[in-house]
C-alpha positions in Angstrom: 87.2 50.2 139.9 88.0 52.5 137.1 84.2 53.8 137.4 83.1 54.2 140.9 80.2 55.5 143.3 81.4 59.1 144.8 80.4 61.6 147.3 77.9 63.9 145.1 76.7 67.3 145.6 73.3 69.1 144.9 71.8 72.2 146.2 69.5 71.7 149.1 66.7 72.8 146.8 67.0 70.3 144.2 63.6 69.3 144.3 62.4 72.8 143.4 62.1 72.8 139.5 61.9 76.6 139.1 65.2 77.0 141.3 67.1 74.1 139.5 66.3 75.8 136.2 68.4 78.6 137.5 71.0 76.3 139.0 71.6 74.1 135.8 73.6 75.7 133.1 74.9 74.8 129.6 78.5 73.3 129.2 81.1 76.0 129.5 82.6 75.0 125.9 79.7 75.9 124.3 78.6 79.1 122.7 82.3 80.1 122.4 81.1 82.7 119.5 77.9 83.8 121.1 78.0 86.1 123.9 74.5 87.3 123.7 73.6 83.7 124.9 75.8 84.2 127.8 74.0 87.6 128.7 70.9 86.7 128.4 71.6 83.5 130.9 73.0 85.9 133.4 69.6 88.1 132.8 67.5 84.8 133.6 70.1 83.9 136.6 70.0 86.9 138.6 71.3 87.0 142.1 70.0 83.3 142.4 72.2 80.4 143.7 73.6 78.9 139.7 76.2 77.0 138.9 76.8 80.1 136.3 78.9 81.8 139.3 80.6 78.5 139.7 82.3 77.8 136.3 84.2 80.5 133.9 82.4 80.0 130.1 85.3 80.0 127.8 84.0 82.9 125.7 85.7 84.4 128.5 88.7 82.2 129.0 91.1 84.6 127.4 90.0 88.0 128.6 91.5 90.3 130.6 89.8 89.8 133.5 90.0 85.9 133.8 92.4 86.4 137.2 89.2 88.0 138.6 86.6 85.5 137.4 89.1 82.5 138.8 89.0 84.3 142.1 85.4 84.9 141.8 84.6 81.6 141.3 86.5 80.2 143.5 84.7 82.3 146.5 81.5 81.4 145.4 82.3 77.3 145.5 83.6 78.4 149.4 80.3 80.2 149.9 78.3 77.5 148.6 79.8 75.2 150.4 79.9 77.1 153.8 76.5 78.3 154.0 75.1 75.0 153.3 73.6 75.5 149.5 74.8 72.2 148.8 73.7 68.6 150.3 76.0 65.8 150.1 75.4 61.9 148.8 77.7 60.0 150.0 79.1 57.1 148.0 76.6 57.4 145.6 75.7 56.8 141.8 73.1 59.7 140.3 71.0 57.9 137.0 69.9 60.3 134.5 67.5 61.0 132.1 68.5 63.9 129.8 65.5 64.8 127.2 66.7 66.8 124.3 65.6 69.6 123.1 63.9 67.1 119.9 62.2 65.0 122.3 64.4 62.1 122.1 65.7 60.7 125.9 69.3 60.0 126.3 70.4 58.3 129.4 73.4 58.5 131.9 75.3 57.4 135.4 77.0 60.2 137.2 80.1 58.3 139.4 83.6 59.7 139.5 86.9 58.3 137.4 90.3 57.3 139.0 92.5 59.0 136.6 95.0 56.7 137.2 93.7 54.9 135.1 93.3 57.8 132.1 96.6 58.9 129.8 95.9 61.2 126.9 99.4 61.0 125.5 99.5 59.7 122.2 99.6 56.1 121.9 97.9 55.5 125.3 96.5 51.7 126.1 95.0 53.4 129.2 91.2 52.3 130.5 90.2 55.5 129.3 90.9 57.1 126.3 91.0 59.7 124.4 88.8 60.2 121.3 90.6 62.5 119.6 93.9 64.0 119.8 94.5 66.5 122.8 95.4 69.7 122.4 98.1 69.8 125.2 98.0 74.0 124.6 94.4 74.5 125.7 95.1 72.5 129.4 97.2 75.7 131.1 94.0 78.4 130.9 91.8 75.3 132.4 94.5 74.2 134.7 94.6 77.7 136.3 90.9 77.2 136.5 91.0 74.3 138.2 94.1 74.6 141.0 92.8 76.0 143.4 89.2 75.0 143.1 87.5 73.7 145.9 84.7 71.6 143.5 84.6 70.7 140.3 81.1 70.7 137.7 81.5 68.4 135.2 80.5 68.3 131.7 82.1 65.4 131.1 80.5 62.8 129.0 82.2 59.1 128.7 81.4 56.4 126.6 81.2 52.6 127.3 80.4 50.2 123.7 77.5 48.3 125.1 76.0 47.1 122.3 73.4 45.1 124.3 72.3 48.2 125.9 72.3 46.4 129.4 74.5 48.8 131.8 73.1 52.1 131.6 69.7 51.4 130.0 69.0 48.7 132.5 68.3 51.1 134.8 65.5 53.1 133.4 63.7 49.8 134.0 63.8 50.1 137.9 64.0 53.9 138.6 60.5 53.5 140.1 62.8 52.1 143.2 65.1 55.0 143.4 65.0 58.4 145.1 64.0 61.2 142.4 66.3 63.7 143.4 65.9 66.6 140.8 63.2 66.7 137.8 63.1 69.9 135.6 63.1 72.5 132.5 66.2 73.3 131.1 67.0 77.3 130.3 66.9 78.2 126.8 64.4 75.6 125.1 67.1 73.0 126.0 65.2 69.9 126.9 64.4 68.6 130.3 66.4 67.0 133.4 65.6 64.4 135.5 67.9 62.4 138.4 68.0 59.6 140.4 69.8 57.8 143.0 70.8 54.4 142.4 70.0 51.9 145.0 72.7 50.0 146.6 71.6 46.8 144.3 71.6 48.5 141.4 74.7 50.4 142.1 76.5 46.6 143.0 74.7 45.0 139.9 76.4 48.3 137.6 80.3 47.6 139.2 79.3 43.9 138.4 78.6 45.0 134.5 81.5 47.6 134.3 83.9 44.9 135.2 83.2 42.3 132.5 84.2 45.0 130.2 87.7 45.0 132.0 87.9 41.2 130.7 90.8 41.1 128.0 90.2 37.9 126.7 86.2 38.9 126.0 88.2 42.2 124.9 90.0 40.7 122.4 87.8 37.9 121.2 85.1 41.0 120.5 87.5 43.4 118.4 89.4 41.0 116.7 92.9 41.6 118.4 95.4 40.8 121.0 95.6 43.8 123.2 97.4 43.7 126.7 95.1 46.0 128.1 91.4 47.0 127.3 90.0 50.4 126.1 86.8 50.1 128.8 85.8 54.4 129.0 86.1 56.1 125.4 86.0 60.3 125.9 82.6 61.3 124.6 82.4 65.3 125.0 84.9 67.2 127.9 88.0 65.7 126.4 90.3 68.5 127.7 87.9 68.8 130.9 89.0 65.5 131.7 92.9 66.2 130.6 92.9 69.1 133.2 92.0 66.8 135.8 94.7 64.6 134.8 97.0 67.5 134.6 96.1 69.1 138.2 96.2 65.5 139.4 99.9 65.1 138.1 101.1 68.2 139.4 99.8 67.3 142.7 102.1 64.5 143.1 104.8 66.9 142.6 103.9 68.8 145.3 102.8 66.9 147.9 104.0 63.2 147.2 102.8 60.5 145.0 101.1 58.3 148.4 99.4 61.9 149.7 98.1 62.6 146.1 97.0 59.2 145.5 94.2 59.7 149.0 93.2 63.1 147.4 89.8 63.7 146.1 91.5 65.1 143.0 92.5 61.7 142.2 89.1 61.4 140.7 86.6 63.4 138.2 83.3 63.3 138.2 81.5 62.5 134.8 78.6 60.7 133.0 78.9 57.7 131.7 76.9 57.0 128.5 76.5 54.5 126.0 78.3 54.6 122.7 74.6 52.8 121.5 71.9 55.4 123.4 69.9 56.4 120.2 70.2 59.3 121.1 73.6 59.8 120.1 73.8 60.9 116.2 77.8 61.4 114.9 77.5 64.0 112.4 80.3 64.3 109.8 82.6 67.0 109.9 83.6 68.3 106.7 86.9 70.6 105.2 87.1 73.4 103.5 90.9 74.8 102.6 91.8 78.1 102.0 94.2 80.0 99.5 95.0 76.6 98.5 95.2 75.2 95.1 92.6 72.1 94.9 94.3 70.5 91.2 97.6 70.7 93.0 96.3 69.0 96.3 94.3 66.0 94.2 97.8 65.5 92.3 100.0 65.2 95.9 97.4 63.3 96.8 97.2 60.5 94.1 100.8 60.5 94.3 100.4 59.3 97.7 97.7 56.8 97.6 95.9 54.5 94.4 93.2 56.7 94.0 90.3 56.3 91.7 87.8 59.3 90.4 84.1 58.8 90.1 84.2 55.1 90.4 82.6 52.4 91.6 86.0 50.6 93.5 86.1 49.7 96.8 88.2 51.4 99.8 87.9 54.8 101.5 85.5 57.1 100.0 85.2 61.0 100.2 84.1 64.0 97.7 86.1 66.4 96.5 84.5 70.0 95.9 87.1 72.3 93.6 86.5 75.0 90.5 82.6 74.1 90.3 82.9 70.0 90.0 82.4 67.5 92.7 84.4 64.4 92.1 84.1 61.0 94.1 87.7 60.1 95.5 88.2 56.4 96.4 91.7 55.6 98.1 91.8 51.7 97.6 95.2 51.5 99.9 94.5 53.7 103.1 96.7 54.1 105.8 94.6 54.4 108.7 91.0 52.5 110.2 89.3 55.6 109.1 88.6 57.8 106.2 88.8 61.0 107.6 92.2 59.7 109.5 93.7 58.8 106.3 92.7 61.9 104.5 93.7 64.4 107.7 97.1 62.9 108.3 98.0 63.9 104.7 96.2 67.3 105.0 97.8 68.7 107.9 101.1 68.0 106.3 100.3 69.4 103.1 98.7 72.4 104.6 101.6 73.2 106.5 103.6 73.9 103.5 101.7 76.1 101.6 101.9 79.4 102.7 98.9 81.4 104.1 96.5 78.4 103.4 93.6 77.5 106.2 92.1 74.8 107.2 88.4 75.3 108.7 86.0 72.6 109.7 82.4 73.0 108.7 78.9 71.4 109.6 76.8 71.1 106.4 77.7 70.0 102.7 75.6 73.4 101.3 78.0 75.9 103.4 80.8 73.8 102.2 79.7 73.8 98.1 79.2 77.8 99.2 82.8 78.5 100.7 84.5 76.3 97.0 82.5 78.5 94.9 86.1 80.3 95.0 88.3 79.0 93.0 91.1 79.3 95.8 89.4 77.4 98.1 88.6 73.5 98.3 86.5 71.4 99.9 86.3 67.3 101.0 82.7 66.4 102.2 82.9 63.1 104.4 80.4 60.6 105.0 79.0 60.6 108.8 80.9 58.2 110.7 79.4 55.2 112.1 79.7 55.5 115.9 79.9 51.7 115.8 83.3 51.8 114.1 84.4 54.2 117.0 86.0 51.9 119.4 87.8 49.9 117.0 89.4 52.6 115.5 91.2 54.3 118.6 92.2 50.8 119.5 93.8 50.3 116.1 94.8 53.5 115.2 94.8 55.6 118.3 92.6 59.0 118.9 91.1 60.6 116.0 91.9 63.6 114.3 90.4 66.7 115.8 86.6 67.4 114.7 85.9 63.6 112.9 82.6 64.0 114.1 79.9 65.7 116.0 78.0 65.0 118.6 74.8 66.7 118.9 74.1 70.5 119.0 75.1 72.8 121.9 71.6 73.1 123.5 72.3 69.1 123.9 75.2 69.0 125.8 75.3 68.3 129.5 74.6 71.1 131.9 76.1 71.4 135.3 74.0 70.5 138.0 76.2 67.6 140.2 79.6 68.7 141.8 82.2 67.6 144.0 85.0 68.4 146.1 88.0 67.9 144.9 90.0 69.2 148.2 
């Protein structure tokens, strides 16, 4: 089993809501700009047992000091762990019920992943792949993170395409016969948390489900191709999260043998798995805005490239083009790629490369885009929101993504700590 039940950790006081609130914290990928949000969660935490003095936020991931919050971390997982904060479930799945901060429920399984069965190299037919493409430079600051750990937090969010919304959401349906196990606020306005612990018949009835998405032929026959091997786990949010698993995983074999390795705890990450199809989850479009770049000069390259047609009503690949004042309607008709944005990135990251002292930045929101172009050295291209239904078959056909082809969901929804496991 790619997906699997796993021995799961929570603090002894799980059940107290005004503890957990203290315990649970934000993604550490988020807030990357904002350290007064990191302050003030430190304020809230106090001296209290949190998962805050268990993880290193990356605001901080480049300071000076990171040697001493590594080791600082890593005592606190020992002294967790040692003075019993932490109560084990042994081969266990944890369902979730994650209530954003808008009200709207999105729902999740907490298991662990054999990275075996995860590449993130490009071209990868693995189980699980990557969205989009990984940046292989920002694994060695997690990885030293991560080595000499004794538990990992995940944030971690994997996708299955389950358009009947049978696997996951089944099991809102019969949580009435599961132990509650935690069931609170979330710091910061951030929604509400609520666990569970699958029975052993739901947990049997979920491996039975996972494994009919293993089934090439009903692979195949439901994409349209003739793979050899299935894409079953698509990476949701915690791409490089999961990469630095894969990486510490790897350089275990090195040092102590493929066969020792291979009956490690670090074999596996722990994660939740969510459905592509949860209505909670809203891609957002990306968009581009290019600096110090000349916008006529791009459009021309561009054409030369591809058919392209201006402001009309022909059929292909569709984006807007913001330049000198004017937005113009670009239609490729002969794309190269599954995806607009993938046909338009390929083709911009080349072309920016080229031009010297010209930026690339990735924006959220068509006004601050129209904004940035009203200099005439800048330009802009303002994609449609991608449909998250077109998400599998694109990385089959065309592999991951490029970097930032869509959003998904604000930071105050991302997952926050509260499971862990040991990892040696």
């Amino acid at each position: 089993m790619t997906f699997k039940r796993t021995d799961i950790l929570l603090p002894e006081f799980s059940g107290d809501s005004q503890q957990m609130k203290k315990w649970s914290v934000v993604a550490c990928d988020q807030y990357t700009s904002e350290p007064e949000y990191w302050n003030k969660l430190q304020n809230y935490v106090m001296d209290s047992e949190s998962t805050l003095n268990l993880i290193i936020p990356e605001i901080y991931l480049n300071s000076p000091d990171i040697d001493t919050r590594t080791k600082k971390a890593n005592s606190y997982m020992t002294k967790y762990v040692e003075t019993g904060v932490f109560k084990e479930y042994k081969n266990s799945y944890i369902f979730v019920e994650r209530t954003l901060r808008n009200g709207v429920k999105r729902l999740g399984i907490v298991g662990s992943v054999d990275l075996e069965d995860y590449d993130y190299s490009v071209g990868s037919k693995s189980k699980i792949r990557a969205t989009e493409g990984t940046v292989v430079s920002r694994i060695p600051p997690r990885l030293k993170v991560r080595c000499d750990a004794l538990i990992e937090l995940p944030h971690i969010m994997m996708l299955i395409d389950d358009e009947a919304c049978d696997i996951v959401e089944y099991n809102s349906t019969i949580k009435d016969t599961f132990e509650k196990l935690y069931d609170f606020d979330l710091f910061d306005n951030s929604g509400h948390l609520t666990g569970y612990r699958m029975s052993e018949a739901a947990s049997d009835m979920l491996d039975k489900k996972l494994s009919r998405l293993d089934d090439i032929k009903l692979f195949n026959d439901k994409y349209g191709v003739n793979e050899e091997s299935a894409l079953v786990f698509a990476m949701g949010d915690g791409n490089h999260s999961l990469a630095t698993a894969k990486a510490h995983y790897e350089n275990l074999k090195k040092e102590i043998g493929e066969e020792n390795a291979k009956n490690s705890p670090a074999r596996y990450a722990l994660c939740e798995l969510v459905n592509l199809h949860d209505s909670s989850l809203v891609f957002e479009a990306i968009h581009r805005v290019v600096f110090n770049c000349d916008g006529k000069k791009f459009l021309e390259e561009f054409s030369n490239e591809f058919n392209v047609c201006v402001d009309s009503n022909e059929q292909g690949q569709t984006f807007r083009f913001v330049f000198d004042g004017k937005i113009k309607k670009v239609t490729v008709t002969n794309p190269k790629e599954y995806l607009t944005i993938a046909t338009v990135q390929n083709f911009l990251d080349n072309y920016v490369a080229e031009v010297e002292g010209a930026e690339t930045d990735y924006i959220h929101g068509e006004e601050v885009v129209k904004k940035l172009c009203e200099n005439k050295a800048n330009f802009g291209i303002i994609f449609d929101a991608m449909d998250k239904a077109d998400l599998y078959k694109s990385v089959i056909l065309d592999g991951a993504l490029p970097r930032k082809t869509f959003s998904m969901g604000e930071a105050c929804d991302k997952r926050f700590y509260t499971e862990a496991r040991k990892i040696r």
